[in-house]
C-alpha positions as CSV (number, residue, x, y, z in Angstrom):
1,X,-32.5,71.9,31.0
2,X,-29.5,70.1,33.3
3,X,-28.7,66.6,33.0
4,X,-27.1,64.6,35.6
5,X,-25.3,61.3,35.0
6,X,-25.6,59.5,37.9
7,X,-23.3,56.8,38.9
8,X,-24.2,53.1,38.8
9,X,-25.1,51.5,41.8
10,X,-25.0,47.9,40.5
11,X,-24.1,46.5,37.0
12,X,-24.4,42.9,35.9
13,X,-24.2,41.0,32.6
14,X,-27.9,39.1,33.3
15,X,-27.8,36.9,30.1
16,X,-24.4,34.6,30.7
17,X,-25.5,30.7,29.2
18,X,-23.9,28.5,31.2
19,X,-21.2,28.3,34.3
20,X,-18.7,25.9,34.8
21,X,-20.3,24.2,38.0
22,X,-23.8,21.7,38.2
23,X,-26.7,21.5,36.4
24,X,-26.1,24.6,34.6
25,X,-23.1,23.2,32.0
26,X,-24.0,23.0,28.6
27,X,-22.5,19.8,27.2
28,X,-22.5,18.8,23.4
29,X,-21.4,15.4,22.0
30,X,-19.0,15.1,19.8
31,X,-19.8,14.0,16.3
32,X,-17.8,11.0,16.2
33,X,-18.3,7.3,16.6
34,X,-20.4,6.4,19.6
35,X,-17.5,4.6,21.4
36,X,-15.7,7.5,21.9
37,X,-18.6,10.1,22.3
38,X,-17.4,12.8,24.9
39,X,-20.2,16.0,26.9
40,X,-18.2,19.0,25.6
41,X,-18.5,21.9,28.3
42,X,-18.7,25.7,27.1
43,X,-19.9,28.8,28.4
44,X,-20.4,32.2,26.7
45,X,-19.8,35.5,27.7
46,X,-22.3,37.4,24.8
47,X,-23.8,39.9,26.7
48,X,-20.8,42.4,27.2
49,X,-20.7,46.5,27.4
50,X,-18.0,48.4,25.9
51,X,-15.2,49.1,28.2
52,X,-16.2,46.5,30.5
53,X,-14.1,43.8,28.9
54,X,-15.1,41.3,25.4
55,X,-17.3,38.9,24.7
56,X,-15.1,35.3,25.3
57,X,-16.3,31.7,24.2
58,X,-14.7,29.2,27.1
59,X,-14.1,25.5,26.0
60,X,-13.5,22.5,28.3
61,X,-12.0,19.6,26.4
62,X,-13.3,16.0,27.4
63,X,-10.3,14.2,26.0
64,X,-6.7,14.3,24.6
65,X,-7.3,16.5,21.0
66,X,-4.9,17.7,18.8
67,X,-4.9,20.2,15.9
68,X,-8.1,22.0,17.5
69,X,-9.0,24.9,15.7
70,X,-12.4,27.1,15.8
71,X,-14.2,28.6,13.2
72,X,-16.2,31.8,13.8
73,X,-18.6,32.7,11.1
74,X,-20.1,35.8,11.8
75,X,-24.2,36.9,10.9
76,X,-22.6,39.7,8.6
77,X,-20.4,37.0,7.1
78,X,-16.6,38.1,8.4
79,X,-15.2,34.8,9.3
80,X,-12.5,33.9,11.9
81,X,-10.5,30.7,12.3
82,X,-8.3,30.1,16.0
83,X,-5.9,27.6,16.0
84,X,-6.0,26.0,20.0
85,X,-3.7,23.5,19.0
86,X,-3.0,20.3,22.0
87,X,-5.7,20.2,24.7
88,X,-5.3,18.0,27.6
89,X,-8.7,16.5,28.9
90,X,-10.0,18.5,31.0
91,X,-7.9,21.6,29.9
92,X,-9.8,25.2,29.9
93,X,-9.4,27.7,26.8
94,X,-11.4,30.9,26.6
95,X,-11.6,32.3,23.1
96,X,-11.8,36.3,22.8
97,X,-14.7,37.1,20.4
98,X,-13.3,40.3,18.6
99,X,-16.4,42.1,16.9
100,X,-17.5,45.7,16.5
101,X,-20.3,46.9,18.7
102,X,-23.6,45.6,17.8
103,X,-25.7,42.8,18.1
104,X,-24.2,39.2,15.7
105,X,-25.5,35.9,15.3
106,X,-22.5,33.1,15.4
107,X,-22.0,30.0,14.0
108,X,-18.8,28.3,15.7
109,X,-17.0,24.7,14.0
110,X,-14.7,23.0,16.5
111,X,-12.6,20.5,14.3
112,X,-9.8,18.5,16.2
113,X,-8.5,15.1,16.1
114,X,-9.2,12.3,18.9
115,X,-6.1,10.2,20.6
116,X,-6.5,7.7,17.5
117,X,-6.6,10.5,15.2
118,X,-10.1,10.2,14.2
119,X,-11.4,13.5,13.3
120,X,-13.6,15.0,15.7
121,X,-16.6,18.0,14.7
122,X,-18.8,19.8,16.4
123,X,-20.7,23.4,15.9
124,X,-22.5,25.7,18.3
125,X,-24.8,28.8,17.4
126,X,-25.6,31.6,20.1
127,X,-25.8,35.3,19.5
128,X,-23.3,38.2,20.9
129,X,-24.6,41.8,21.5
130,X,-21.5,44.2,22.7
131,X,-23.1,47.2,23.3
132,X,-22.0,50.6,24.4
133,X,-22.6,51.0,28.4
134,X,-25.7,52.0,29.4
135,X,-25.8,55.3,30.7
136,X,-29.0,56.9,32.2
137,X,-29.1,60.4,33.1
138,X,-32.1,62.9,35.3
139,X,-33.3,66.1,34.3
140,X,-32.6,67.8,37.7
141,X,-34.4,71.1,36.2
142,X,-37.5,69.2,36.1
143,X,-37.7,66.5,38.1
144,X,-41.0,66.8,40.5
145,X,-40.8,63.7,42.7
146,X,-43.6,64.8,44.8
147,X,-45.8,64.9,42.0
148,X,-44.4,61.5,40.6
149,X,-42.6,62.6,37.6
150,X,-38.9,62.0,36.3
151,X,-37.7,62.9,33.1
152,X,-34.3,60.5,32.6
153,X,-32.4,60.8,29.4
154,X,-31.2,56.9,28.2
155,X,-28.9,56.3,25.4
156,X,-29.9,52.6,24.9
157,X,-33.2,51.3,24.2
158,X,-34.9,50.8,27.3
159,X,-37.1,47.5,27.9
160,X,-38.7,48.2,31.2
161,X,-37.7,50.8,34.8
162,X,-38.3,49.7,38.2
163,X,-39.1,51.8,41.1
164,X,-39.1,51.0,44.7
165,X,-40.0,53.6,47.9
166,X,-38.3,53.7,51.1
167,X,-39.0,55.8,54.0
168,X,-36.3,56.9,56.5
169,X,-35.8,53.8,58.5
170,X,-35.1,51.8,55.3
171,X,-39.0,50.0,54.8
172,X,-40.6,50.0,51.8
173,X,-43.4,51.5,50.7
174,X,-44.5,50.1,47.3
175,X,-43.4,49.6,44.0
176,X,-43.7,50.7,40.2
177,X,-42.5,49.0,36.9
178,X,-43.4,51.2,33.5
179,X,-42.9,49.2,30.0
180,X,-41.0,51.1,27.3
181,X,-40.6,48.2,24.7
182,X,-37.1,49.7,23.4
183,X,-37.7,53.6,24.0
184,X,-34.5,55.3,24.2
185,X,-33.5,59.3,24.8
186,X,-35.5,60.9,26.7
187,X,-38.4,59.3,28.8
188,X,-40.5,60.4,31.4
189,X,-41.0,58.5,34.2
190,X,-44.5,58.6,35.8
191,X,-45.5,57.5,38.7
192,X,-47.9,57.6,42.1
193,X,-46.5,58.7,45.0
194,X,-46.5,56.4,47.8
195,X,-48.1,57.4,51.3
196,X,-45.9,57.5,54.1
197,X,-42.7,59.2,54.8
198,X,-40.9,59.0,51.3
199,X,-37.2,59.1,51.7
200,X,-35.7,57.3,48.7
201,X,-36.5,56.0,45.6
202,X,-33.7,53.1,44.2
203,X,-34.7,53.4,40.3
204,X,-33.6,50.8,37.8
205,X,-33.3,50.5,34.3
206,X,-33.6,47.5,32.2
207,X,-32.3,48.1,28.2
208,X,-33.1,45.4,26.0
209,X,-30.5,43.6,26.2
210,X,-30.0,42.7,29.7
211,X,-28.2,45.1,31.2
212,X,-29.5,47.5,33.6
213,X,-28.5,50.1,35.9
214,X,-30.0,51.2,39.1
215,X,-29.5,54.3,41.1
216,X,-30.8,56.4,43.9
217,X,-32.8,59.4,44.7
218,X,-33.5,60.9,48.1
219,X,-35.9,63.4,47.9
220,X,-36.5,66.2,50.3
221,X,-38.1,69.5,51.1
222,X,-37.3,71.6,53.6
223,X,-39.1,74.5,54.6
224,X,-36.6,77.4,55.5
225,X,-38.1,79.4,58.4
226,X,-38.4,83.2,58.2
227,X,-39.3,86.9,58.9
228,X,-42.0,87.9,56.4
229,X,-40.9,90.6,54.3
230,X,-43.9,93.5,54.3
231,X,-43.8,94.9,51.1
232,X,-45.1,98.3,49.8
233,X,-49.0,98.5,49.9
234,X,-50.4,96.9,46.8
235,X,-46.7,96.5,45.2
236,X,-44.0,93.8,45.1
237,X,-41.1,96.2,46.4
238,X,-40.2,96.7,49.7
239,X,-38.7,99.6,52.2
240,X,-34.9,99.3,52.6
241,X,-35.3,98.3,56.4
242,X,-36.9,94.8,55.3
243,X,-33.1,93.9,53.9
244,X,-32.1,92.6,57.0
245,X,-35.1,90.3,56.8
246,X,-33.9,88.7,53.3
247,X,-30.3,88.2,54.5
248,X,-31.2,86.4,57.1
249,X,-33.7,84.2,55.1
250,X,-31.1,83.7,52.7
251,X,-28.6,82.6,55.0
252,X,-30.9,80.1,56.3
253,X,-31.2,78.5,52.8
254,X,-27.6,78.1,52.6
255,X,-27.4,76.3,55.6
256,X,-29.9,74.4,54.5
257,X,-27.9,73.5,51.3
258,X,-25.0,72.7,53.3
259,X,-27.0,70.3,55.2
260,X,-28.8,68.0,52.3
261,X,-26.1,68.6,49.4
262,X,-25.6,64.9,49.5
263,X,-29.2,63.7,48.0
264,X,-27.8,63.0,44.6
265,X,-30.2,65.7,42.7
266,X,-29.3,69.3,42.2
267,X,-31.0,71.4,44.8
268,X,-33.1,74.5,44.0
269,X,-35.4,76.8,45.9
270,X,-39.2,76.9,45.5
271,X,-41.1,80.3,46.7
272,X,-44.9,80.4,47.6
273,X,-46.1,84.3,47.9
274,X,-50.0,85.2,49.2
275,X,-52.0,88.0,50.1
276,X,-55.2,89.0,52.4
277,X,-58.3,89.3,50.9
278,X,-58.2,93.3,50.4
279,X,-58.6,93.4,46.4
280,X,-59.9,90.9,43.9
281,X,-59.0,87.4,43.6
282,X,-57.5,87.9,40.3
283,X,-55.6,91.1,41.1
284,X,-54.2,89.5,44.1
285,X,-53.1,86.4,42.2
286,X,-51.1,88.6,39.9
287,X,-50.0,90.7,43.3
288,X,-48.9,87.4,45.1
289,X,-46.8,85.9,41.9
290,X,-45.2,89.0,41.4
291,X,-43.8,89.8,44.8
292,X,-42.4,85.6,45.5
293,X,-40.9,86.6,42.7
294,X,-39.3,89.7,43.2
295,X,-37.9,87.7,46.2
296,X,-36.2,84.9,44.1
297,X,-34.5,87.8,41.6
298,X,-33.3,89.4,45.0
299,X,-32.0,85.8,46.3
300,X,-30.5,85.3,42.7
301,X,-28.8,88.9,43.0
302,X,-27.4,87.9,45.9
303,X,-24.9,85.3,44.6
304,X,-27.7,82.3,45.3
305,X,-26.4,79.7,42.8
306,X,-29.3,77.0,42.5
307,X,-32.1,77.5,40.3
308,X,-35.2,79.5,42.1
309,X,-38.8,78.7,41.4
310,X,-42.3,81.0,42.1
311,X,-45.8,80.5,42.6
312,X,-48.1,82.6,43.6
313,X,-51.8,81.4,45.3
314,X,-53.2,84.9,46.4
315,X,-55.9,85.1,48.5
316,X,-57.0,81.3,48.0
317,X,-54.7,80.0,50.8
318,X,-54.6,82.0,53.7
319,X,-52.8,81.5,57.1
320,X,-55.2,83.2,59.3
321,X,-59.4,82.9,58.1
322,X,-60.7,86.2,57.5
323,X,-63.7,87.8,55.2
324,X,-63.1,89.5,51.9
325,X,-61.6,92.7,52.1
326,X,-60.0,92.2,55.2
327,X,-56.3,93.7,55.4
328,X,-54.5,91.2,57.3
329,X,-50.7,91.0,58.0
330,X,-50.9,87.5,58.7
331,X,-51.6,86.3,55.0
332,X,-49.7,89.0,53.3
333,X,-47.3,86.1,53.5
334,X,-44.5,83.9,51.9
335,X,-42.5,80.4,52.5
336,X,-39.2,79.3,51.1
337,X,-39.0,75.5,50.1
338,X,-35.5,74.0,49.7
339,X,-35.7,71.0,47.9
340,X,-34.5,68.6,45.3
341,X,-37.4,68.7,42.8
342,X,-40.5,70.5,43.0
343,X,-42.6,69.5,46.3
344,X,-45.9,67.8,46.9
345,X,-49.0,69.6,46.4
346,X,-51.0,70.4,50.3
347,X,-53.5,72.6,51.5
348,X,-50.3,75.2,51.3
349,X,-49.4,74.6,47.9
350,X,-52.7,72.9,46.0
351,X,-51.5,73.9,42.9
352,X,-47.9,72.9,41.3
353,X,-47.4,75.9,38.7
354,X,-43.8,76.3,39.5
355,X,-41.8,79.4,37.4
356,X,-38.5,79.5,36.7
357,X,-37.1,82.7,38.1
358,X,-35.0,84.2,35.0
C-alpha cells in the first residue's frame, strides 16, 4: 500500500461571521444608557488550521473609550483578560485568540469607559475550532478509477466528498457527493463512472468543520503496442529469440511513462494474457495467467520500476473467432496497459481481477 499526499488545489476558511463591509456586519449595542447607545462592529476569525495563522477577534469602536479591556473565558475555563487601552471612534483592534488545537466555546466581556466616563459593557459568545490542516492522501496501489473506486486516507473527520467529471476539452460530465458524517482515516470512495471521454476528476473534501480541500486526478490508460511473444507450447516460457520482442515492448512502456508522468497518480502497468481454444477452459485460464505473468516478472527484472499487474482471461476472449480446439496464433495473445489505476472493464478485459506481480 502507497500513499500519496496530494497538494491542495484550493483552501478556504468557509465559516468567517461577519466582514467589515454592508449588510454582513455584526453590530451589538452597548449596555449603557439609551442616549449614548452605539452598533459595535466585530468579526471573528474561528475557523482557523494550524500553520495557516490564529484565530483573531477584530473590534471596531463606535466612540471615544478608554480603559477597554476584554475578557476571554474559555469552555474549559482558562480565562484571559487584554488590556486595549484608548480607542478612537472608529479605530480597528484585532485581538489574537491564543488556544491549543481543538474545538472552545467563548464567552468575551468588553468593559470600557464612554467620553463622560460612564462605564460601558458588552459580551459576545461564538465558538473557535483551530484544527490541524486537513490533509487527504490516495492509495495509488489501489486506486481503480475505471471501475469507480478510490481509497483516500483523511486525517480529520470528513463531513461529505465531492466529485465532478471532465472530459478532454474541459466539459463536464456529471457529478457525485458521498456523506461520511465525520469518518476519518481511511475511506473509500465509490462511485459510477460517467459516459463519455473521462479525463479528470477535481475531488473535494469537506471535514466537519468547514474546511475542505480539493484536488485532481487525470486518469488514463494507454495501450502499449507490441510484438506478441510466442511462448513454448502449453508453457509460460519462451525461446531466447522472442527477447528482442520484450525489449522492444518494454521500451515502448517507458516512453509511454515519459509521456503521461504528469497525471498526479503513480503509474503502473496492467498485463492481459489469452490463449486459443486448444485445451480446456480451465487449463487455459491457468495457462493464460501464468504466462502475463511471467511477462511482468521479466519487465520487473528488467529494471521496470512501477508496480505491474496480471490477469489472465484464457480462451473466453479471443481476437480472432474460432471453434474449440482450434490452435490459433492469433489468440495465443497479450496487451500491455499503462495506466494510472486499474482500467475499465470491455469486451477485452470483462473481468477486473488485477494481481500484483511480486
Amino acid at each position: 500500500m502507497k500513499f500519496l499526499t496530494l497538494p491542495s488545489l484550493t483552501k478556504r476558511n468557509l465559516r468567517t461571521l461577519a466582514h467589515f463591509s454592508g449588510a454582513s456586519l455584526l453590530m451589538l449595542a452597548l449596555s449603557t444608557s439609551p442616549a449614548s447607545a452605539q452598533d459595535f462592529e466585530y468579526r471573528v476569525n474561528n475557523r482557523v488550521q494550524v500553520g495557516q495563522g490564529q484565530p483573531s477577534l477584530t473590534l471596531r469602536s463606535p466612540a471615544v473609550l478608554s480603559d477597554a479591556e476584554l475578557t476571554f473565558k474559555r469552555s474549559d475555563g482558562h480565562t484571559t483578560t487584554r488590556r486595549l487601552g484608548s480607542l478612537e471612534r472608529g479605530e480597528v483592534k484585532e485581538v489574537v485568540i491564543e488556544q491549543p488545537p481543538g474545538t472552545f466555546d467563548y464567552t468575551v466581556t468588553l468593559r470600557a469607559k464612554d467620553i463622560d466616563g460612564e462605564p460601558v459593557e458588552f459580551e459576545l459568545t461564538f465558538d473557535v475550532a483551530y484544527t490541524e490542516a486537513l490533509k487527504v492522501e490516495v492509495d495509488t496501489e489501489e486506486v481503480e478509477l475505471g471501475q469507480g473506486r478510490l481509497p483516500i486516507r483523511v486525517n480529520r473527520p470528513v463531513e461529505k466528498v465531492e466529485i465532478e467529471f471532465f472530459d478532454a476539452n474541459n466539459r463536464p460530465l456529471g457529478t457525485h457527493t458521498s456523506q461520511h458524517r465525520g469518518a476519518r482515516g481511511d475511506i473509500e470512495l465509490r462511485f459510477e463512472v460517467p459516459e463519455g471521454d473521462l479525463a479528470a476528476l477535481r475531488v473535494a473534501v469537506h471535514d466537519t468543520e468547514g474546511f475542505w480541500e480539493s484536488f485532481i486526478l487525470e486518469p488514463f490508460w494507454v495501450e502499449i503496442p507490441h510484438q506478441s511473444v510466442v511462448f513454448d507450447s502449453g508453457e509460460h516460457t519462451w525461446q531466447e529469440s522472442e527477447l528482442p520482442k520484450l525489449t522492444e515492448t518494454l521500451e515502448r512502456v517507458q516512453q509511454a511513462m515519459r509521456a503521461h508522468r504528469d497525471k498526479g497518480l503513480q503509474m503502473q502497468l496492467y498485463i492481459a494474457g489469452y490463449t486459443d481454444t486448444v485445451g480446456n477452459a480451465s487449463s487455459n485460464q491457468e495457462l493464460s495467467e501464468r504466462r502475463a505473468r511471467a511477462i511482468g516478472r521479466w519487465f520487473s527484472a528488467q529494471g521496470l520500476d512501477i508496480p505491474v499487474f496480471y490477469q489472465g482471461f484464457g480462451e473466453s476472449v479471443l481476437a480472432k473467432p474460432t471453434p474449440d480446439e482450434t490452435a490459433e496464433e492469433a489468440n495465443r495473445r497479450a496487451i500491455y496497459i499503462l495506466g494510472n489505476g486499474a482500467p475499465p472493464t470491455s469486451s477485452e478485459l470483462p473481468r477486473s481481477r488485477w494481481q500484483r506481480v511480486r
